[in-house]
N, C-alpha and C positions, 0 to 999 in steps of 0.2 A: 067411607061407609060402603057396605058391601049393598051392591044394586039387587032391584028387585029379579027375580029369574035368573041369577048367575046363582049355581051348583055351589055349595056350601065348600069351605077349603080347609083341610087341615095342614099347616106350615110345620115343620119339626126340621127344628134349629138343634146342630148337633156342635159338640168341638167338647175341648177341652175349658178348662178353668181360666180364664183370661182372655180368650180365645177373640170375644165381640158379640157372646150369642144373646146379653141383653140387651148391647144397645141395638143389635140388629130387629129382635124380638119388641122391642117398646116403638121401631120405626116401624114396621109393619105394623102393629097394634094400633097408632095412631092413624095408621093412611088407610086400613082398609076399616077399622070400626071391628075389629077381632077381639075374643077374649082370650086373655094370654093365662098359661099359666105355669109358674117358675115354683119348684118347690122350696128352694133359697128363700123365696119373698116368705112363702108362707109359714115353713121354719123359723125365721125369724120374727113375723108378726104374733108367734103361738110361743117366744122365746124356748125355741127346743136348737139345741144343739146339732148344728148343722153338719155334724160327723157323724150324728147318727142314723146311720143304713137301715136299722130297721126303723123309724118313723119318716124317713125319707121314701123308704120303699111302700108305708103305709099310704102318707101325703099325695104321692102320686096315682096311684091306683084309685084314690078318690079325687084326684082331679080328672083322670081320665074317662073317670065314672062321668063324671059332670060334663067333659068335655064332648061326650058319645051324647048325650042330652043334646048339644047344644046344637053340632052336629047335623041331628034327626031332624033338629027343629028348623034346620037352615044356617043356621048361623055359623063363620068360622073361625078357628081355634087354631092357636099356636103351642105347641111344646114347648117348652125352654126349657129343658132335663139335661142336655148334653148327650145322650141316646148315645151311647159308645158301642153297643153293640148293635153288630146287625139285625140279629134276632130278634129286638127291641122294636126296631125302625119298620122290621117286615109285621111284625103282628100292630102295630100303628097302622101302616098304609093298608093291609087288607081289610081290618075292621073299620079303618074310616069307610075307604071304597065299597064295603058291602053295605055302608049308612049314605052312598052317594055322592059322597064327597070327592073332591079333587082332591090329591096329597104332594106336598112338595115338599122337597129333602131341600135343607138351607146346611151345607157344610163351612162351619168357618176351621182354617189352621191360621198356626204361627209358632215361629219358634222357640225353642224352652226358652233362650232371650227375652222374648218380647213378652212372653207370656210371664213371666214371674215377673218383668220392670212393672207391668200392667195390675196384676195381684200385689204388687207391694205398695204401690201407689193407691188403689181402693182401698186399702186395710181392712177389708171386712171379714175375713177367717180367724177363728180363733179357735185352735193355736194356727201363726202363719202356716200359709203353704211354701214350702222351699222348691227348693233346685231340683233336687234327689227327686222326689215326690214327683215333677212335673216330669221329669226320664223317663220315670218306672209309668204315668200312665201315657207316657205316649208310645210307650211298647204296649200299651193294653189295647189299645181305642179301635175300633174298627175301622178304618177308615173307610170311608164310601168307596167304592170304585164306579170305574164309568158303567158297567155290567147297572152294579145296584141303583145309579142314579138312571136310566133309563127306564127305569121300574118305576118312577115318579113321574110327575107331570110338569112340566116348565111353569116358570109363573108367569100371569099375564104381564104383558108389556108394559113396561113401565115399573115395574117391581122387581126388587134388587134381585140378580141372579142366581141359580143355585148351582153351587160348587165352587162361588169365588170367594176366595178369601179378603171379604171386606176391611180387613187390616193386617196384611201382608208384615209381616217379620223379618 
């Protein structure tokens, strides 16, 4: 549970599809008392078809609507979008920061390997996600570098790392 007088935190969990960024994002959510919020979960709870980019891009803009709420009010907030772009990750960390927030970047990888054994084992896509598919977006993803992760804030002690790959491929 987030202590009284600690600066409110916005976490933003990046990677690919298989990658770890829920169970990473549900370990944080439990340990500090966060509101998380996954557009997957919600897609799914509204049974909308989770290929779809425009209500995915809708879902999110009103979680982050909610999230900048939560935010103002103290309270802190995870991503869990996958943020493949940088663009994405910079207009997060400035608008948290101008609401006071701390922002920390959580990158997970792993290899097209691990990551499709990982998505074929949850079966929760439909239609699956294959091989091909996991190539083509890890030539898209931005990947953090140490530049842009310096632009963030470390997490407090004790809270998993950012930029480690909490399930190595």
């Amino acid at each position: 549970m987030q202590k009284p007088g600690n600066p409110p935190r916005l976490i933003i969990v990046c990677g690919l599809p298989g990658a770890g960024k829920t169970t990473l994002a549900r370990t944080l959510e439990g340990k500090l008392g966060a509101v998380r919020f996954s557009a997957d979960e919600w897609m799914e709870a509204l049974s909308i078809d989770l290929w779809s980019e425009e209500k995915r891009a809708e879902i999110e803009r009103l979680q982050w609507r909610l999230g900048q709420e939560l935010l103002a009010r103290g309270m802190s907030v995870i991503i869990e979008w996958g943020t493949w772009g940088r663009s994405e990750r910079d207009a997060l960390r400035i608008r948290a920061r101008d609401l006071g927030a701390k922002v920390e970047l959580h990158y997970l990888s792993a290899s097209v390997d691990a990551l499709l054994e990982r998505i074929q084992r949850r079966g929760m896509e439909d239609p699956p996600i294959d091989r091909e598919m996991l190539s083509r977006w890890s030539k898209m993803i931005d990947v953090p570098t140490p530049e842009e992760m310096a632009l963030f804030d470390n997490p407090p002690t004790g809270d998993a790392e950012p930029s480690a790959s909490l399930f190595p491929g």
